[in-house]
VEXVEXTOR-551774 format. One record per residue: residue in one letter; x, y, z of N, C-alpha, C in turn; residue number from 1. Coordinates in nm, 3 decimals. Layout:
! VEXVEXTOR-551774
 rest    n.xx    n.yy    n.zz   ca.xx   ca.yy   ca.zz    c.xx    c.yy    c.zz  nr
    a       X       Y       Z       X       Y       Z       X       Y       Z NUM
...
***
This chain:
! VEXVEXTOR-551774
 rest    n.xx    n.yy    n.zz   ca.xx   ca.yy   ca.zz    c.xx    c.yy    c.zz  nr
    x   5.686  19.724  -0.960   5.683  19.817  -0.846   5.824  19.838  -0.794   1
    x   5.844  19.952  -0.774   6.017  19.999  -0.716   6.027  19.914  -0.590   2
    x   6.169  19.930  -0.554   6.196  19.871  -0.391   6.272  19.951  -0.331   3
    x   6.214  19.976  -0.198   6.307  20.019  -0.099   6.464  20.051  -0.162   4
    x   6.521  20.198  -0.138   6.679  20.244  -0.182   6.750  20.127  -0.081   5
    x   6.851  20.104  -0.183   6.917  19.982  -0.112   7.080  20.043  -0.143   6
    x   7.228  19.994  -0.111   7.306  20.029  -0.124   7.356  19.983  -0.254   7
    x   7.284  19.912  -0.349   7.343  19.969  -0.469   7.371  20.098  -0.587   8
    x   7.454  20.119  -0.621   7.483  20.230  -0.692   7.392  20.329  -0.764   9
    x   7.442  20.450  -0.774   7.275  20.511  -0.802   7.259  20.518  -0.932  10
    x   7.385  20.483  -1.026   7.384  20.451  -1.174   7.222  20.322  -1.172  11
    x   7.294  20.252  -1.128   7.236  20.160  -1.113   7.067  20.126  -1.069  12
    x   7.037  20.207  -0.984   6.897  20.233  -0.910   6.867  20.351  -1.019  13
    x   6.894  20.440  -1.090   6.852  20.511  -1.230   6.843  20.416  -1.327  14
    x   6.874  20.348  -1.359   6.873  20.272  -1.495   6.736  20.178  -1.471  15
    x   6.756  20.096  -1.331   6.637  20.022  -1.241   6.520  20.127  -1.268  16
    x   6.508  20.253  -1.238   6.380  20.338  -1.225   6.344  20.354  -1.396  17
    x   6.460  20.364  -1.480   6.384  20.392  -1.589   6.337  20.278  -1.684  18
    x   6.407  20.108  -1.649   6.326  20.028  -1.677   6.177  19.999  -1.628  19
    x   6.177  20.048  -1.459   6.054  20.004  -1.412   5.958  20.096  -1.481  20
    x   5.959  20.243  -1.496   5.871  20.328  -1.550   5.848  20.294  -1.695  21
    x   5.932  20.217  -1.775   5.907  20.117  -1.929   5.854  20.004  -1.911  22
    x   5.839  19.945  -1.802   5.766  19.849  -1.801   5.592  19.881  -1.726  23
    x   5.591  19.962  -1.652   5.524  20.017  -1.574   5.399  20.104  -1.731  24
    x   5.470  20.126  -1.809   5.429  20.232  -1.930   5.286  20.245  -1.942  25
    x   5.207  20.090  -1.977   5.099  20.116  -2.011   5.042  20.101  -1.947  26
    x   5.033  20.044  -1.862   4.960  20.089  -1.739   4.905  20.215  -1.673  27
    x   5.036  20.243  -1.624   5.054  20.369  -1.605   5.028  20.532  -1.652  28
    x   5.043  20.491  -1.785   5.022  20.573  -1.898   4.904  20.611  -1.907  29
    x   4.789  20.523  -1.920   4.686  20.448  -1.928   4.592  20.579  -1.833  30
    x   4.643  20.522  -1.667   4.546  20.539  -1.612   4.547  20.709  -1.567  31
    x   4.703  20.776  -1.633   4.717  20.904  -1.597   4.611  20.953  -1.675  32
    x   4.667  20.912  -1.851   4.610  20.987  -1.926   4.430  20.996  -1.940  33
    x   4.414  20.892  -1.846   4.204  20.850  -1.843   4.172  20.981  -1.753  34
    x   4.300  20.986  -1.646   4.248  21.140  -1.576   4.240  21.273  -1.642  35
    x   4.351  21.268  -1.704   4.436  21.410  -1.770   4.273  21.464  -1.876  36
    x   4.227  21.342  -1.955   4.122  21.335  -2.037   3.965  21.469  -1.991  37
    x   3.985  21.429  -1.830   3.837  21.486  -1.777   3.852  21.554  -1.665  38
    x   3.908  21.476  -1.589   3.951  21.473  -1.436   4.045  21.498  -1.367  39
    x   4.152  21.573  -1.397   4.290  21.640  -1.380   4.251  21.719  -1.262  40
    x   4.319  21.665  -1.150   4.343  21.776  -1.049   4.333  21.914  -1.100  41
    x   4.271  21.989  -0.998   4.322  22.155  -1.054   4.472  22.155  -0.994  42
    x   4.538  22.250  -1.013   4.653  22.265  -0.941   4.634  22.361  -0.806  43
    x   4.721  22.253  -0.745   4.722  22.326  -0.610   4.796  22.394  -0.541  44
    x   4.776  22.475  -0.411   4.878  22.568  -0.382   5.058  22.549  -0.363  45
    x   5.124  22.627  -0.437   5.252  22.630  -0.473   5.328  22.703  -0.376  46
    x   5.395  22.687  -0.305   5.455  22.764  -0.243   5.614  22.777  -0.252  47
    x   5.708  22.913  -0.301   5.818  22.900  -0.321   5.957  23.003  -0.225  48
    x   5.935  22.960  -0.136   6.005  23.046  -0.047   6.153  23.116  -0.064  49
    x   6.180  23.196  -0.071   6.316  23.246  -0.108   6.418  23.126  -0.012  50
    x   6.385  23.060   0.125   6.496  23.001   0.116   6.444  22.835   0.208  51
    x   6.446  22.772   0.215   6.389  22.641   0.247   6.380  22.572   0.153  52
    x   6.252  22.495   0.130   6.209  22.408  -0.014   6.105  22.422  -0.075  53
    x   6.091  22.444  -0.193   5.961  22.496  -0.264   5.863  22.402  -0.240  54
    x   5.759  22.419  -0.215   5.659  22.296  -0.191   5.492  22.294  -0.225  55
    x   5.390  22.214  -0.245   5.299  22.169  -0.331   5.186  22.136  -0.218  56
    x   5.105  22.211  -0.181   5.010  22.146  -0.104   4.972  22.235   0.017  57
    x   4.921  22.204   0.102   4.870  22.296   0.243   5.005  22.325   0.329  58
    x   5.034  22.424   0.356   5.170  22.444   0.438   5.150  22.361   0.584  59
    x   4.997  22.374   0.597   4.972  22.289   0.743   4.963  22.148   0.724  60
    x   4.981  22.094   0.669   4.927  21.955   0.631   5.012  21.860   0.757  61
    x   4.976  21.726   0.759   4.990  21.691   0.877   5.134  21.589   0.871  62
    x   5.086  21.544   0.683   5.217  21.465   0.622   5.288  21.512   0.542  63
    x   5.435  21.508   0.506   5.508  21.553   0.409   5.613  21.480   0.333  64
    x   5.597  21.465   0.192   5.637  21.368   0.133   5.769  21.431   0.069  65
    x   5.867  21.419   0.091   5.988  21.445   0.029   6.043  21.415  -0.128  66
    x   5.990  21.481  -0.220   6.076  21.441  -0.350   6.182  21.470  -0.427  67
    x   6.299  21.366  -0.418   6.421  21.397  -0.442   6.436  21.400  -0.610  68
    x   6.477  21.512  -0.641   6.467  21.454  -0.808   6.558  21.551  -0.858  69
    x   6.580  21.474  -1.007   6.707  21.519  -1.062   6.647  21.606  -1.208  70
    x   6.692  21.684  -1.277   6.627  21.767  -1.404   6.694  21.677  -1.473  71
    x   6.791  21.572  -1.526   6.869  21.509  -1.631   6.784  21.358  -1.594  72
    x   6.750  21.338  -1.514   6.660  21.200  -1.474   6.578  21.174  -1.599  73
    x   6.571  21.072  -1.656   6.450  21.041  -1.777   6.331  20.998  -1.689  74
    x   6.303  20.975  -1.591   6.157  20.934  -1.520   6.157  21.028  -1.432  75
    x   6.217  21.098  -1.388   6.157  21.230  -1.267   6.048  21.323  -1.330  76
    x   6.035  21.403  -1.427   5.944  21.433  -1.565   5.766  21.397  -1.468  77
    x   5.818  21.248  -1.515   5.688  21.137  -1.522   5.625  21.148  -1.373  78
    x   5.724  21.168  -1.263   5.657  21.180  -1.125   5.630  21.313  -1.106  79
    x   5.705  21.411  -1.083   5.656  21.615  -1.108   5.551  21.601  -1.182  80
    x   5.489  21.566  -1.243   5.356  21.587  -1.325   5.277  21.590  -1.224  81
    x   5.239  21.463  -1.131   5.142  21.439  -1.092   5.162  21.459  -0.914  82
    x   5.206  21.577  -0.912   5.259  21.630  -0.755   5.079  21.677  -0.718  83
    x   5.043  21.755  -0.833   4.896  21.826  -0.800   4.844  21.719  -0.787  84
    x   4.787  21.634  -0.838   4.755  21.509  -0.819   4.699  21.457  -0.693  85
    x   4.834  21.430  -0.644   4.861  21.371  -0.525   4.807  21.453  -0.421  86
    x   4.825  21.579  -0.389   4.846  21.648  -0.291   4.656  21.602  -0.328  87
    x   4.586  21.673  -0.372   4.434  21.656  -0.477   4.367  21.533  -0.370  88
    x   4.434  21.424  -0.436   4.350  21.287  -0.375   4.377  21.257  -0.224  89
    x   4.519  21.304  -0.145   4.522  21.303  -0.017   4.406  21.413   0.025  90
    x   4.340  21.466  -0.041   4.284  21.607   0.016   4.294  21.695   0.183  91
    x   4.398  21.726   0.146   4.467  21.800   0.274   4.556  21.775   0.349  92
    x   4.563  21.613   0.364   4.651  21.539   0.458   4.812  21.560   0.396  93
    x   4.821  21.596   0.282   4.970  21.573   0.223   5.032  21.705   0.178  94
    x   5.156  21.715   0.186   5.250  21.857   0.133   5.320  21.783   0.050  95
    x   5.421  21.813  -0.036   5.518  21.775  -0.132   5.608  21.881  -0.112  96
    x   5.746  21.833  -0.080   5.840  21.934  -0.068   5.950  21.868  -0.201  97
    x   6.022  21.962  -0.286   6.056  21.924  -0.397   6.230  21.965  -0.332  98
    x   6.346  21.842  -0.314   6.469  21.867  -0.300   6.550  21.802  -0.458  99
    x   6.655  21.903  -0.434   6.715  21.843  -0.531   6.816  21.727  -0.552 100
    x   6.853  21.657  -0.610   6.958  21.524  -0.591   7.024  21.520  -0.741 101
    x   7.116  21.613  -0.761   7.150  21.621  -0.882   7.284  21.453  -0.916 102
    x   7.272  21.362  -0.982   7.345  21.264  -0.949   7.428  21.320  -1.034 103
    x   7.578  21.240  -0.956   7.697  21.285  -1.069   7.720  21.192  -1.190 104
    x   7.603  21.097  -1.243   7.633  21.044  -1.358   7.570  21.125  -1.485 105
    x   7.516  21.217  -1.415   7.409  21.328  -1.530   7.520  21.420  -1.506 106
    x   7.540  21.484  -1.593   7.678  21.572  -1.657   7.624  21.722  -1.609 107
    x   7.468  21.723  -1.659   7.405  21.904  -1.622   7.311  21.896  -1.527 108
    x   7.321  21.787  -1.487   7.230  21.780  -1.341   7.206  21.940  -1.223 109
    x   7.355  21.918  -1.201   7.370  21.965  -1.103   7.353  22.154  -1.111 110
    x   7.413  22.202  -1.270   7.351  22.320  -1.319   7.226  22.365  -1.326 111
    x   7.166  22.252  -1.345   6.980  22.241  -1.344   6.950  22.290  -1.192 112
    x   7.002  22.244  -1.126   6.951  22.237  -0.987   6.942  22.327  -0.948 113
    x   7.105  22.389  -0.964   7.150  22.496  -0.875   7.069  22.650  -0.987 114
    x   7.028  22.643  -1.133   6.959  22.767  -1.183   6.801  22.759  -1.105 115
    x   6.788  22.590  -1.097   6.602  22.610  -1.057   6.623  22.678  -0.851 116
    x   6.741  22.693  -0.812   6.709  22.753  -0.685   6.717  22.822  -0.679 117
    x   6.856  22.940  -0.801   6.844  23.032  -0.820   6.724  23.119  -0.882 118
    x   6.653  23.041  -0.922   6.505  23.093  -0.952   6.403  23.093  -0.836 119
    x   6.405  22.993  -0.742   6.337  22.973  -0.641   6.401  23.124  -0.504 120
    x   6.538  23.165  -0.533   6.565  23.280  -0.459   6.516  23.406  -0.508 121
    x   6.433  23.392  -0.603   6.343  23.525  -0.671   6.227  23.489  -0.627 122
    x   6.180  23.359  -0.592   6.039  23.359  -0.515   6.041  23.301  -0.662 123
    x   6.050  23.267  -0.759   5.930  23.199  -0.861   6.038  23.089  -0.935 124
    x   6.006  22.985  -0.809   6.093  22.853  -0.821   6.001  22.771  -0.934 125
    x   5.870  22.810  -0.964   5.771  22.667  -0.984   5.762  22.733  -1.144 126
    x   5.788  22.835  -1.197   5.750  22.918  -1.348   5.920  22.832  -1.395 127
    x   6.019  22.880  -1.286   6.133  22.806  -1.377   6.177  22.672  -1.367 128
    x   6.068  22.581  -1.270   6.075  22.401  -1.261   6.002  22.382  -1.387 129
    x   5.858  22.479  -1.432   5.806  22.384  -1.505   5.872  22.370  -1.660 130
    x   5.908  22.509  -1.725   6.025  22.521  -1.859   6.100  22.428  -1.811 131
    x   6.179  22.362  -1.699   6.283  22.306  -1.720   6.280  22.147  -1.791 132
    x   6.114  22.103  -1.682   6.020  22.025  -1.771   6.008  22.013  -1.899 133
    x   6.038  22.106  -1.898   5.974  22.099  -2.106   6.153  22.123  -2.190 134
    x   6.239  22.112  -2.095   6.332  22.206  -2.172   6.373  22.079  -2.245 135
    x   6.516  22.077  -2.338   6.559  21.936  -2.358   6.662  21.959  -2.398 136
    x   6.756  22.096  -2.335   6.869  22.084  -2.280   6.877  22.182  -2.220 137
    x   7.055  22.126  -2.137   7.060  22.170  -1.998   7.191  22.235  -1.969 138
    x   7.251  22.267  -2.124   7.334  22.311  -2.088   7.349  22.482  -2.041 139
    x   7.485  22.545  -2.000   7.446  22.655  -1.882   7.397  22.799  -2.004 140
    x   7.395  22.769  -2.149   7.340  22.901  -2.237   7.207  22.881  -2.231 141
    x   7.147  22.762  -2.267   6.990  22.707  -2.250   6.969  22.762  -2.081 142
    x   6.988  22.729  -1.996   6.982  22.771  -1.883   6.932  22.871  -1.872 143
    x   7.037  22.976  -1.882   7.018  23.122  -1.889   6.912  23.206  -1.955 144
    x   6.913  23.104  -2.105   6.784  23.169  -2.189   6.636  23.172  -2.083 145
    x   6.654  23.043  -2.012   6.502  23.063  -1.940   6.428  23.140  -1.855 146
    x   6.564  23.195  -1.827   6.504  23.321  -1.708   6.404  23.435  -1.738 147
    x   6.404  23.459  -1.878   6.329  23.564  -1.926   6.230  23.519  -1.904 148
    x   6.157  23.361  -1.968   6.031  23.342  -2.001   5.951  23.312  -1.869 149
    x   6.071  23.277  -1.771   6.046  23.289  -1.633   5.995  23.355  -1.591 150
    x   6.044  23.489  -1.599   5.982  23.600  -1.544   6.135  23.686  -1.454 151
    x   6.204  23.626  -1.397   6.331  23.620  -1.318   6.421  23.713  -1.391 152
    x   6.491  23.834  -1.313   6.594  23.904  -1.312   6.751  23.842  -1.388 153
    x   6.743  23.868  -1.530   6.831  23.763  -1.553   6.978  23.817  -1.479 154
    x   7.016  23.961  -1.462   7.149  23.957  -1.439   7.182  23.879  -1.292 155
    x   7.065  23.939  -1.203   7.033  23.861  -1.050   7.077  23.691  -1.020 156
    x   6.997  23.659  -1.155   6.973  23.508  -1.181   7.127  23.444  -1.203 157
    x   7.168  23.508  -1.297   7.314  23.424  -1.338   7.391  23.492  -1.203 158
    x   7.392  23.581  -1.139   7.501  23.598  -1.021   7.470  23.500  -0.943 159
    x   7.300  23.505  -0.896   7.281  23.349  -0.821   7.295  23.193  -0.871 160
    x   7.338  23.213  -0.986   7.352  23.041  -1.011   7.471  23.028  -0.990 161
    x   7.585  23.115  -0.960   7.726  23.102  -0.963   7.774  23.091  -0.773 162
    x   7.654  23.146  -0.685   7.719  23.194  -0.607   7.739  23.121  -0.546 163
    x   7.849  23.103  -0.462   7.920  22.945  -0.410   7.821  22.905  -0.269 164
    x   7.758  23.016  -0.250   7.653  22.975  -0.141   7.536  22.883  -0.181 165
    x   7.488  22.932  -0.270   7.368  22.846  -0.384   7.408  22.691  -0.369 166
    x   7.537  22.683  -0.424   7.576  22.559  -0.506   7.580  22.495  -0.347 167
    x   7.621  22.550  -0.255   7.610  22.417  -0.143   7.502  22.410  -0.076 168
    x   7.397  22.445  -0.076   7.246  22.452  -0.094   7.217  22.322  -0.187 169
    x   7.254  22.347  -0.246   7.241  22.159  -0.360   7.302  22.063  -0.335 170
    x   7.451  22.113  -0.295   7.511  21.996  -0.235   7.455  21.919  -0.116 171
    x   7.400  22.006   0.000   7.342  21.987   0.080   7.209  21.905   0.089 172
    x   7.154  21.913  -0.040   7.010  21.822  -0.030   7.087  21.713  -0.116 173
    x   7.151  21.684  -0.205   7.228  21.590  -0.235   7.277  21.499  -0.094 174
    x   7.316  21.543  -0.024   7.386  21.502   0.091   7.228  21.427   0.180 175
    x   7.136  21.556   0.180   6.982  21.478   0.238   6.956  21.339   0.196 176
    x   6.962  21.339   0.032   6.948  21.224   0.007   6.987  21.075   0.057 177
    x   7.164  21.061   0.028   7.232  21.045   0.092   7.177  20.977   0.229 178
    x   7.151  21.035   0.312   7.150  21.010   0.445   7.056  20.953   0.463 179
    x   6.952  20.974   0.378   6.776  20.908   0.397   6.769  20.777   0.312 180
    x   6.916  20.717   0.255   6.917  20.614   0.186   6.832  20.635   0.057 181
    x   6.791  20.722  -0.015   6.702  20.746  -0.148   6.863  20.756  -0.208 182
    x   6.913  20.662  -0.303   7.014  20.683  -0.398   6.988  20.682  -0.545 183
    x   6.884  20.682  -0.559   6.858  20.729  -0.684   6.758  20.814  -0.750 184
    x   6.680  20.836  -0.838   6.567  20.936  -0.842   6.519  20.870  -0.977 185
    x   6.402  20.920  -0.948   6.332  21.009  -0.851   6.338  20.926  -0.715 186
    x   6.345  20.990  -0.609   6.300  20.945  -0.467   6.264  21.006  -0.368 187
    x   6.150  20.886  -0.276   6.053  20.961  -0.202   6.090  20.880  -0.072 188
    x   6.007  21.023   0.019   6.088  20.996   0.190   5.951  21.053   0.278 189
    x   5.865  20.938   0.283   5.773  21.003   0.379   5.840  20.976   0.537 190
    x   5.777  21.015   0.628   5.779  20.965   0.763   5.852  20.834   0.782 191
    x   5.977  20.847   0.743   6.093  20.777   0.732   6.091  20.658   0.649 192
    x   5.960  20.652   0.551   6.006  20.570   0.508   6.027  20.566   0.315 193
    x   6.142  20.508   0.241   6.149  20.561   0.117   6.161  20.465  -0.012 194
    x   6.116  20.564  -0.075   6.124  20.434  -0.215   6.191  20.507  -0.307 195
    x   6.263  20.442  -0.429   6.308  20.480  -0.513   6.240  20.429  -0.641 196
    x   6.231  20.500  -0.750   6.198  20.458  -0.875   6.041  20.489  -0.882 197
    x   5.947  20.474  -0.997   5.814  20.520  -1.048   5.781  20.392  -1.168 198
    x   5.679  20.413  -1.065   5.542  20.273  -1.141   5.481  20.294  -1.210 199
    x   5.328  20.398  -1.107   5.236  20.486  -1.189   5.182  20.572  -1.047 200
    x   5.097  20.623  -1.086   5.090  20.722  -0.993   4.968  20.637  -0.860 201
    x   4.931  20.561  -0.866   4.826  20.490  -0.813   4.922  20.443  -0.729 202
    x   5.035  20.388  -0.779   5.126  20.292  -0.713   5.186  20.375  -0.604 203
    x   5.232  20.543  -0.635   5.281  20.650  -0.507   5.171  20.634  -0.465 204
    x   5.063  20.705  -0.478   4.955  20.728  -0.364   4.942  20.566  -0.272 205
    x   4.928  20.505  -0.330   4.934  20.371  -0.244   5.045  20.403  -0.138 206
    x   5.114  20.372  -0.154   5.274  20.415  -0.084   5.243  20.515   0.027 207
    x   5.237  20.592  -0.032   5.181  20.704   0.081   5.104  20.704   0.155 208
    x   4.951  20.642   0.126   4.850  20.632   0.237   4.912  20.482   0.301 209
    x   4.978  20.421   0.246   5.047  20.277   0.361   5.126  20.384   0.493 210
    x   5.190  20.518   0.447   5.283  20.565   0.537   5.190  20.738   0.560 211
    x   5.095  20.706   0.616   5.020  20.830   0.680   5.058  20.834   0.849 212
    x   5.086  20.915   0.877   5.017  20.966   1.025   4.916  20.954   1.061 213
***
């Protein structure tokens, strides 16, 4: 089970998250895939606002779970899967707001970030999160290719991934992170309180209903 973001390095609290999610594996694995089998959440409402944070669940909801995550992360993947999920088994009580935390030990992190907002400023942040999911690279030609299958304005798209306003929009939830003590990713920030790293998904929802309103 992860622990509380602590002030060690976020190299460090990444490497920590992607042993715990290898050790965590079959378990984990286990009890997703027993759902995925029959019982898979439907997916639930998506919401992608041209400018705030794209988010997963009832806009009214009463709790909101902050997930900081990186596109170069090897375990962030493993937690975005099961956002429908979650929002699903809280039934109603929970939102998921998706920020970005591009770390500077991931080389295309931060390109990832700043194309998935530039997609999210066309309104269809969640068509170009989920390709990015699947993508398996990140560099800025792969990037670009995605906009089509997106759906997204590509000339629009590449002016917005460049525009120096965008990029501190990322810096800025980078900086969220930061401040909420989540130093590594994936990481989560309910009602002040946060964890870093991924178990299984039983293990967030636990987490979460410990930190309800």
């Amino acid at each position: 089970m992860s622990r509380p973001a602590s002030a060690a390095p976020a190299s460090v609290l990444c490497l920590a998250a992607a042993l715990l999610a290898g050790a965590a594996v079959q378990a984990g694995e286990a009890e997703d895939t027993a759902k995925a089998d029959g019982s898979a959440a439907a997916r639930a409402e998506r919401h992608s606002p041209r400018q705030g944070y794209p988010s997963v669940g009832p806009a009214g909801a009463k709790n909101t779970l902050i997930f900081f995550t990186d596109y170069q992360c090897p375990v962030c993947p493993r937690a975005a899967r099961e956002l429908d999920r979650l929002v699903a088994d809280l039934n109603g009580a929970l939102r998921i707001e998706l920020h970005h935390n591009p770390l500077a030990m991931h080389h295309f992190a931060y390109d990832a970030a700043a194309a998935a907002k530039a997609a999210q400023w066309q309104g269809r942040f969640w068509e170009y999160h989920e390709l990015l999911l699947k993508s398996t690279r990140l560099d800025r030609d792969s990037l670009m290719a995605l906009a089509g299958p997106a759906g997204l304005d590509r000339e629009k798209f590449q002016r917005d991934f460049d525009d120096p306003v965008l990029r501190k929009q990322v810096t800025a939830e980078a900086k969220e992170a930061l401040d909420a003590n989540a130093l590594g990713t994936p990481g989560f920030l309910i009602n002040g309180h946060v964890e870093v790293g991924w178990a299984s998904t039983a293990w967030l929802e636990q987490v979460i209903r410990q930190n309800l309103r």
